[in-house]
KOLTOR-16711 format. One record per residue (C-alpha): residue in one letter; x, y negated, z. Coordinates in pm, whole numbers, padded with zeros to 5 digits, always signed. Example, Ala and Ser with C-alpha at 12.3 -4.5 7.8 and 13.67 -1.06 7.14 Angstrom:
BEGIN
a+01230+00450+00780/s+01367+00106+00714/
END
This chain:
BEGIN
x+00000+00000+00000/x+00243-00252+00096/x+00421-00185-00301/x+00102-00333-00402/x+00044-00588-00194/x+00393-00697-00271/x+00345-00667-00639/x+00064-00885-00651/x+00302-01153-00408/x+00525-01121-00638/x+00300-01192-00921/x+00181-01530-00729/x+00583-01623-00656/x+00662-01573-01004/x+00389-01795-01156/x+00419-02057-00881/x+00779-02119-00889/x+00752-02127-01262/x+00482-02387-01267/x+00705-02557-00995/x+00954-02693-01279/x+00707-02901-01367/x+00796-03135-01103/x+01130-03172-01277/x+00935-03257-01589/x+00714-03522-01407/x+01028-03675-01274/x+01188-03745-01580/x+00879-03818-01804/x+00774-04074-01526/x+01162-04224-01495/x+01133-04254-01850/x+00797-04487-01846/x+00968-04689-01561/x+01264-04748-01797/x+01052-04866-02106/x+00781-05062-01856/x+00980-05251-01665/x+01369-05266-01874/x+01282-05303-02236/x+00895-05426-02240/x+00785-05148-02418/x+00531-04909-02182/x+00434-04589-02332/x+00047-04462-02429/x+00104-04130-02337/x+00285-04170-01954/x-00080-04207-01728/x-00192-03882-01940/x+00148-03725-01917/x+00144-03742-01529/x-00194-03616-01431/x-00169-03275-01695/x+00137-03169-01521/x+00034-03293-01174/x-00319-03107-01227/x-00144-02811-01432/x+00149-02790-01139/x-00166-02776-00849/x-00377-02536-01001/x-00141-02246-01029/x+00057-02306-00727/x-00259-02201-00467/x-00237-01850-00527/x+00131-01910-00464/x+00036-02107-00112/x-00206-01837-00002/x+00056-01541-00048/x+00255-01713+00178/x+00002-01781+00417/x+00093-02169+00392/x-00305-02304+00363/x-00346-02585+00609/x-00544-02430+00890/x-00704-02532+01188/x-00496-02325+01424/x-00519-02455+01764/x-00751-02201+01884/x-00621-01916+01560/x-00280-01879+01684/x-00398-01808+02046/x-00570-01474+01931/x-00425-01184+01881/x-00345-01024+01548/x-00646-00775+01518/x-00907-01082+01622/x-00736-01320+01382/x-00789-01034+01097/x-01151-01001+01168/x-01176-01401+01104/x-00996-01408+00797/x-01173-01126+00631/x-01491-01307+00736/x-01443-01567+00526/x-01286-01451+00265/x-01644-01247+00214/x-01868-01560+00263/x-01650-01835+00131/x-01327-01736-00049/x-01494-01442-00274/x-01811-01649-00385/x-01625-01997-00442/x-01321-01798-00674/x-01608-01636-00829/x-01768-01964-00907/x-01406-02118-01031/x-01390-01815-01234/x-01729-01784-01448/x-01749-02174-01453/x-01406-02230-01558/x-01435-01989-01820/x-01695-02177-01948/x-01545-02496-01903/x-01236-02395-02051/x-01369-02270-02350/x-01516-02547-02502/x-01258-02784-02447/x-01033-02522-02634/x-01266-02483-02909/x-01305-02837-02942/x-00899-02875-02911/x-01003-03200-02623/x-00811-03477-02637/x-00755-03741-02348/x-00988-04009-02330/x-00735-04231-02102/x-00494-04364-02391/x-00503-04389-02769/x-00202-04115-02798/x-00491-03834-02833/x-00256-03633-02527/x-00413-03272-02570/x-00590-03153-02245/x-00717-02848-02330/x-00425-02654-02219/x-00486-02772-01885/x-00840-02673-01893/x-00724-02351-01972/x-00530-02258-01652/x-00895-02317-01458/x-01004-01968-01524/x-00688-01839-01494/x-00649-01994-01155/x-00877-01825-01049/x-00808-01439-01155/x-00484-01524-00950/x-00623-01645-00655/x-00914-01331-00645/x-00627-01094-00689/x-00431-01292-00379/x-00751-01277-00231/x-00792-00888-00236/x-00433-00887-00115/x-00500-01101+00177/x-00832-00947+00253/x-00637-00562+00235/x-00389-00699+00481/x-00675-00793+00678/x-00791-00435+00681/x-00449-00344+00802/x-00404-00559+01061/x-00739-00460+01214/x-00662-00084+01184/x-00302-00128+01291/x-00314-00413+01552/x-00064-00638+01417/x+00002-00795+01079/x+00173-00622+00751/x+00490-00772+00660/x+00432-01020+00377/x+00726-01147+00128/x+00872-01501+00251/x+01065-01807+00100/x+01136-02028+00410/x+01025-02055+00709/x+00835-02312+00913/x+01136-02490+01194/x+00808-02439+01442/x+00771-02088+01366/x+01148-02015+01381/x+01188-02196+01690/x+00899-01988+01864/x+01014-01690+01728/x+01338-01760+01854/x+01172-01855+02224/x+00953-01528+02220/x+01332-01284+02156/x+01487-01525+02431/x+01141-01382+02655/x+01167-01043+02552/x+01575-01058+02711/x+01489-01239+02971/x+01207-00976+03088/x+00946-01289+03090/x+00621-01352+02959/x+00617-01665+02608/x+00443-01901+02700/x+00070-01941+02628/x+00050-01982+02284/x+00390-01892+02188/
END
C-alpha cells in the first residue's frame, strides 16, 4: 500500500515542482515589463496577461502538490492536540462531505469549461495582444483528476491511521522549523524519561 500511496506523491511532486519553474518565468517576463515601462517608455500589451496565466497556471497544479505534503493551512489549535487515530476520523470526514463532492464539481465543470474555451482557441480580453488563455483553462479539469487521486491517497492513509493508531509515513521536502523543533523537544522527553508538553 504505501508503493502506491507513494506513487501517486510522487506523481503530485513531479507535476508541482515542474509547474514551480514558472515562477522563474514570471520573474523574468515581469523584470522585463519593468525594464521597457519605466527605462525606455515602451510598456508591453502582453505583460498584465502574461502574469496572471502563469500565476493562475502555477496555483492550479501546485494544490495536489500542497495536499501530499500535508501543507493546507489548517485550523490546528484544537487538531494537533488529538491523537493520530481521532485526527484520521476528522480528515476522512471531510474529505467524504466536502473534499470528494467539491473535486467532483471542479472536475465535471471544468471539463466543461475547458472545453469550449479550447474549441473556441479563447483569447484574453485584457490587452489587444490576443494572449491565448485556453491553455490555462485547460489545466482546470486536470487539476482536479490530481487532486481526487491525492484525495484517495490522503483518505487511504486515513484508513491506516485509524486501523493502525498512528500515521503512515508520507514522502517530505522540508520541514516546518516548528515541527522540527517539537520533534526535537519530544526525543529530548523520551531521554529524559518525561512527559512533552501538552501539545507537543
Amino acid at each position: 500500500m504505501d508503493r502506491f500511496l507513494f506513487f501517486i506523491d510522487s506523481l503530485s511532486a513531479w507535476v508541482g515542482k515542474a509547474f514551480g519553474w514558472l515562477i522563474l518565468v514570471l520573474t523574468l517576463g515581469v523584470s522585463y515589463e519593468v525594464l521597457v515601462r519605466y527605462l525606455f517608455r515602451a510598456p508591453t500589451t502582453w505583460a498584465f496577461d502574461f502574469s496572471y496565466i502563469n500565476y493562475g497556471a502555477m496555483f492550479l497544479m501546485a494544490g495536489a502538490y500542497t495536499l501530499s505534503r500535508n501543507g493546507h493551512v489548517r485550523g490546528d489549535v484544537l487538531y494537533r492536540l488529538w491523537k493520530p487515530r481521532t485526527q484520521a476520523m476528522m480528515d476522512i470526514t471531510l474529505y467524504i462531505i466536502f473534499f470528494l463532492p467539491a473535486v467532483a464539481a471542479l472536475i465535471y465543470s471544468g471539463w466543461n469549461y475547458a472545453a469550449m474555451s479550447v474549441r473556441f482557441r479563447e483569447v484574453s480580453i485584457f490587452s489587444p495582444a490576443g494572449v491565448p488563455v485556453f491553455p490555462l483553462k485547460a489545466l482546470v479539469p486536470v487539476t482536479g483528476v490530481l487532486l481526487l487521486l491525492q484525495g484517495i491517497a490522503e483518505i487511504i492513509r486515513c484508513i491506516l491511521c485509524i486501523r493502525l493508531g498512528a500515521w503512515p509515513q508520507r514522502l517530505h521536502d522540508v520541514e516546518e522549523t516548528e515541527s522540527l523543533i517539537l520533534q526535537e523537544q519530544r526525543i529530548h522527553a523520551a531521554e529524559q524519561g518525561q512527559q512533552p508538553q501538552a501539545g507537543r
